[in-house]
N, C-alpha and C positions, 0 to 999 in steps of 0.2 A: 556703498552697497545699496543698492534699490530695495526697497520695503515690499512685502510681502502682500500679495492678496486673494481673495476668495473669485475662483476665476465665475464672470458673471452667469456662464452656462449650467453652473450647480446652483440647484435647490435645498434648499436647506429648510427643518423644523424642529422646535424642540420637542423632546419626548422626556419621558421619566427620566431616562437612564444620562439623557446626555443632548445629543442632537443625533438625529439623523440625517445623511445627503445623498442625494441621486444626481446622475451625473447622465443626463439624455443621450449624451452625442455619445459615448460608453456605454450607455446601458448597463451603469455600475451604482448599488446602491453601498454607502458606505455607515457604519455605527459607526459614534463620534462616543467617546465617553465624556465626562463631567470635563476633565481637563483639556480632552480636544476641541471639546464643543466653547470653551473661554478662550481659545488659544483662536481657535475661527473665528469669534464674534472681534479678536483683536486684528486680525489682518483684515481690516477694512482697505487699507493699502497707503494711508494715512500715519504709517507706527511702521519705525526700523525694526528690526531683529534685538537689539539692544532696549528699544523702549519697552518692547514687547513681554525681553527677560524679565526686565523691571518690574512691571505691572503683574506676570502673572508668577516668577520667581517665587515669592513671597506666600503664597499661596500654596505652595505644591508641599509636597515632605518634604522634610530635609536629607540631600543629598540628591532630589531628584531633578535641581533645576536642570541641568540638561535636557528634559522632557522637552523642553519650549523646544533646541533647537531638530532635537529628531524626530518633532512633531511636524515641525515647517519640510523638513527633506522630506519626509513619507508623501506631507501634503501635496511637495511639488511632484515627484513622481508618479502620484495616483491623480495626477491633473486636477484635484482640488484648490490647491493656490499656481499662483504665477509670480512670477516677479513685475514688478510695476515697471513699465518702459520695455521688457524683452521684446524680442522679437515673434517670441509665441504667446499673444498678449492674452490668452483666457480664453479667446474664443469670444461667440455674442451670446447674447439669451435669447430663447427661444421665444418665440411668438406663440398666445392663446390657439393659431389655427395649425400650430405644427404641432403644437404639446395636446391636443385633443384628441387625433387619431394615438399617439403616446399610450394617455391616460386610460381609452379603451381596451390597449394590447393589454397594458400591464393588469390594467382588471379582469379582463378573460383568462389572465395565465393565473390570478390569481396570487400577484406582486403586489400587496394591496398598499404599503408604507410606500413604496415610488410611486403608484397611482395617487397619494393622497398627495403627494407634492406635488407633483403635474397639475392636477387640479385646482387645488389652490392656487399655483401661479394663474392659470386659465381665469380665472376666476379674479385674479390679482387686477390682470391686465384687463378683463370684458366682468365684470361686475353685472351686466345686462344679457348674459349667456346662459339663459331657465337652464337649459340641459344639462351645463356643468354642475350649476346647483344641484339637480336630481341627483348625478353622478359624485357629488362630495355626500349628497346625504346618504346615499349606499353606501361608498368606499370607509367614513366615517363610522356610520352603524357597524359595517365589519372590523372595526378597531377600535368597537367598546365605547364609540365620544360620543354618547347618548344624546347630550346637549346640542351638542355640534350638527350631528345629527338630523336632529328636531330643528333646528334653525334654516338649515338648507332645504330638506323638505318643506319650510313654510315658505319662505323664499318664492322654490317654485311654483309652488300649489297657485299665492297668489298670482301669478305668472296665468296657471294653467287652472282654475277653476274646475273645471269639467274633471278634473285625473282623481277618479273613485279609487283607485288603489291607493295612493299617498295623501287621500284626506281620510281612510281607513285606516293608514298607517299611524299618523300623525294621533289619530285618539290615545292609542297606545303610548306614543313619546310623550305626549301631552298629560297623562295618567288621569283620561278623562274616563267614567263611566262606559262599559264598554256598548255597544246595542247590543240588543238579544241573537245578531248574526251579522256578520258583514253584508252588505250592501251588492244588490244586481250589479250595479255598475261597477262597482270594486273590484268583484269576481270576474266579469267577466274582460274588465282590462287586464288582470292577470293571469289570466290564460287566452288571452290573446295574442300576446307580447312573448308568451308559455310555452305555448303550441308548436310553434319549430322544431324546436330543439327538446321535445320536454320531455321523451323516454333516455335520450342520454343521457341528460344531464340529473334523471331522476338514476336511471342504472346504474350508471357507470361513476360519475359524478360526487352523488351521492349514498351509491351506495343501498338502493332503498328497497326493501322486503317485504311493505303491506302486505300485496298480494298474496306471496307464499305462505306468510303466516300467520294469515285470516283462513286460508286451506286448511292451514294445520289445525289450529282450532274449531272449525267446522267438521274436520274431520276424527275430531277425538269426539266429538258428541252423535255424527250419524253414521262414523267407518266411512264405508267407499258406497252407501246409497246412491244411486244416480235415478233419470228421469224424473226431474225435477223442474218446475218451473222457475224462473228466478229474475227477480227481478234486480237492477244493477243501477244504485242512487248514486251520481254524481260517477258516473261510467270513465269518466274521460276518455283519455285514449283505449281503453279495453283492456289494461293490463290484469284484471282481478278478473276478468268476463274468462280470458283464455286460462288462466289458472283453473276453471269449471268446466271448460268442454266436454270433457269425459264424463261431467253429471249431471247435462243440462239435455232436457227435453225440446227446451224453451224459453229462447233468453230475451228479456227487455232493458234497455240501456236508457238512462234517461240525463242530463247534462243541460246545465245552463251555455255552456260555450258554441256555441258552432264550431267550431275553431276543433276542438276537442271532438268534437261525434265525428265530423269529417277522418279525423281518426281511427275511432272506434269504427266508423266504416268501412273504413281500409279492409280492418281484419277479416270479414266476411261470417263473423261469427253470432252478430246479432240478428235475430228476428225481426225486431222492431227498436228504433232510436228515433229518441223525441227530447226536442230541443223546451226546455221550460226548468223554473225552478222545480224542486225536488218536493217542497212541501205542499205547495199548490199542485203539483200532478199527481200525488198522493193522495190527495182531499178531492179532490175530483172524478175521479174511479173509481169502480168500483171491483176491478177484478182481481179476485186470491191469487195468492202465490206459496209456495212450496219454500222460500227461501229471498226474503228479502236483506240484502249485502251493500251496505256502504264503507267503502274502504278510500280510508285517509280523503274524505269528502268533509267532516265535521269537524274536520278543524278551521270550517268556517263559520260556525256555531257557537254561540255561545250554550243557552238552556237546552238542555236535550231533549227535554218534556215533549213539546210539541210533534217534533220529527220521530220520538219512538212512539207517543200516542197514536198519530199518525199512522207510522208502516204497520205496529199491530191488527189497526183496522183492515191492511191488505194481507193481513197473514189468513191461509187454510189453519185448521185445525192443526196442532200439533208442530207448526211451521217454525223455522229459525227468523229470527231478524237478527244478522253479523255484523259489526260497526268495528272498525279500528277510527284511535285518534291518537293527537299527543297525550302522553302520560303527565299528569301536572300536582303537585303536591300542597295547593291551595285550592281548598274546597269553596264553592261546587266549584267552579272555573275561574280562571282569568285569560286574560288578551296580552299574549305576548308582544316583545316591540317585533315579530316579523308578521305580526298583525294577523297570527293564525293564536287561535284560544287553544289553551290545554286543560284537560279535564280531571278531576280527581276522581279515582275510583269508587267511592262514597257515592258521587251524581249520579251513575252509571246504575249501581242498587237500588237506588232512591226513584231513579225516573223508568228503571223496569219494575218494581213494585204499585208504582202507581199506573203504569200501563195494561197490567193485569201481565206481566210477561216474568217469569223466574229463569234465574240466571245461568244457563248451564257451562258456560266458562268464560273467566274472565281471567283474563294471563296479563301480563307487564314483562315486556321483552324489547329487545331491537325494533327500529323502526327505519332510523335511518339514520345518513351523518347533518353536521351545519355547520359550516366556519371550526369545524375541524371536531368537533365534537360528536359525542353519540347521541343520540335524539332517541327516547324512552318511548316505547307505542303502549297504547293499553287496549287488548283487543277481548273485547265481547261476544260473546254468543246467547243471546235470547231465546225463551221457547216458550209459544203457547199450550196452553191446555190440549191435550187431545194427543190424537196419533199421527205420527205422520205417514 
């Protein structure tokens, strides 16, 4: 009888539980448990069915050797093993440039344990392929391998010097001191790369409700006031700007991306959009505003000092300054590994009392989703002195 073996077109890795395998030319990924995953590593094609019993028999509970052999049937029928010498000999293994466009499907559909074998292999075979790197250190980061991770992104980086997003990244896998803000060029590679696709994958995708309820919370503090001037820090595409139509006079958009205002353009709603950081265009003007709104922009922030000192200086008399971020339960901040900081409610009191600004609503609600989880927002409403 011909010996059994792992046909070479499966992938295989271990996980906690066991192994897992993906099977390309199927598009089938399969859980191996403890026993399947010993019973695979033995069909190297090298060990009969009887050596096999022998070696892993012994091992199993008692009464369950037969495992071995209706683990090999299963195997053969889910095209995971072959018989050595058949006539359907396994098939071949794929090549780094066939398993690349693979690796992409399965990560856009969000099949992220096939995409991490793909990759790997990719990576097995071209070792000198930066992008694969990039793409295990994504697909990894979504499956908790921190370490793994952090490896792959170093990988590339030294590959790719110039890439401000994954050497921003990388402070955080590194659990290096964070800066006091992510980096121009950080920001603006990741809404560069953003920008395409960035209201579906913010709406739909994820899920995401800044805009609406940063409203809400502006609107428990002024009702339905309208004719308003207002100004919009870190605008992107306009999604927070159209939530205010109905109470805006006069709307100013402002946004590091190009990329992003070319958006905000689209809509037809702003006055005026201007391409520059957010704190430097702040400190440079001088004209009041009825209502200054940063929404899910500070989460590339660390201190908040600065930026609320700042917009205070452009508030009228009596004026809001609105800020949603991550919610974060380590005071004042930290930098999470997706390289966005989250803020403790604590920072938020502490840097509107030193700005001269009192707090008139500070809520912790939804924000959005991430790798499947719910993302905590903590949204702000500031007010100075006076009337509005």
């Amino acid at each position: 009888m011909p010996n059994p073996r792992i046909s070479p077109v499966v992938l295989l890795s271990p996980v906690e539980e066991g192994y897992v395998a993906y099977d390309p030319a199927l598009d089938r990924l399969h859980q191996l448990n403890p026993t399947a995953a010993l019973i695979a590593e033995l069909c190297d094609g090298s060990r009969s069915v009887d050596e096999i019993r022998g070696l892993a028999g012994p091992l199993l509970p008692e009464g369950k050797a037969g495992e071995v052999d209706r683990w090999i049937d299963d195997g053969i029928r889910a095209g995971l093993l072959f018989w050595e010498g058949s006539a359907s000999a396994g098939g071949r293994a794929f090549s780094a440039s066939e398993l690349s466009p693979i690796t992409r499907r399965l990560k856009e559909n969000g099949e992220i344990l096939a995409a991490y074998l793909c990759v790997t292999a990719t990576i097995a075979q071209q070792p000198d392929d930066w992008l694969a790197w990039y793409d295990l250190g994504e697909i990894a980061q979504c499956l908790g391998r921190r370490e793994e991770a952090r490896a792959a992104y170093q990988k590339y980086l030294d590959a790719h010097p110039e890439d401000g997003e994954i050497e921003h990244l990388l402070i955080a896998l590194r659990d290096d001191a964070p800066p006091p803000r992510a980096s121009d060029r950080a920001v603006k590679k990741i809404y560069k790369n953003f920008a395409p696709g960035y209201e579906s994958r913010m709406l739909e995708d994820l899920k995401y409700v800044g805009p609406e309820r940063m409203l809400q919370a502006i609107t428990a503090v002024i009702g339905d006031r309208g004719g308003l001037s207002v100004l919009d820090l870190g605008c992107g595409s306009g999604l927070v700007g159209a939530c205010l139509t109905q109470r805006v006079a006069e709307l100013t958009g402002v946004d590091m991306s190009p990329e992003m205002i070319e958006l905000a353009r689209a809509r037809g709603i702003y006055d005026q959009l201007e391409i520059a950081e957010i704190t430097e265009w702040l400190d440079r003007g001088e004209t009041l505003f009825d209502l200054v709104i940063s929404c899910d922009c500070l989460i590339y922030f660390g201190d908040l000092g600065p930026i609320t000192r700042s917009s205070a200086r452009r508030l009228k008399s009596g004026g809001l300054f609105a800020m949603s971020m991550e919610c974060g339960d380590r005071y004042p901040f930290h930098l999470t590994d997706t390289g966005r900081y989250k803020h403790h409610p604590d920072h938020v009191r502490e840097v509107a009392a030193n700005s001269g600004l009192t707090i008139a609503q500070l809520d912790e609600s939804f924000l959005r989703m991430e790798y499947d989880e719910k993302v905590k927002g903590l949204y702000a409403v500031l007010s100075k002195a006076g009337q509005l």
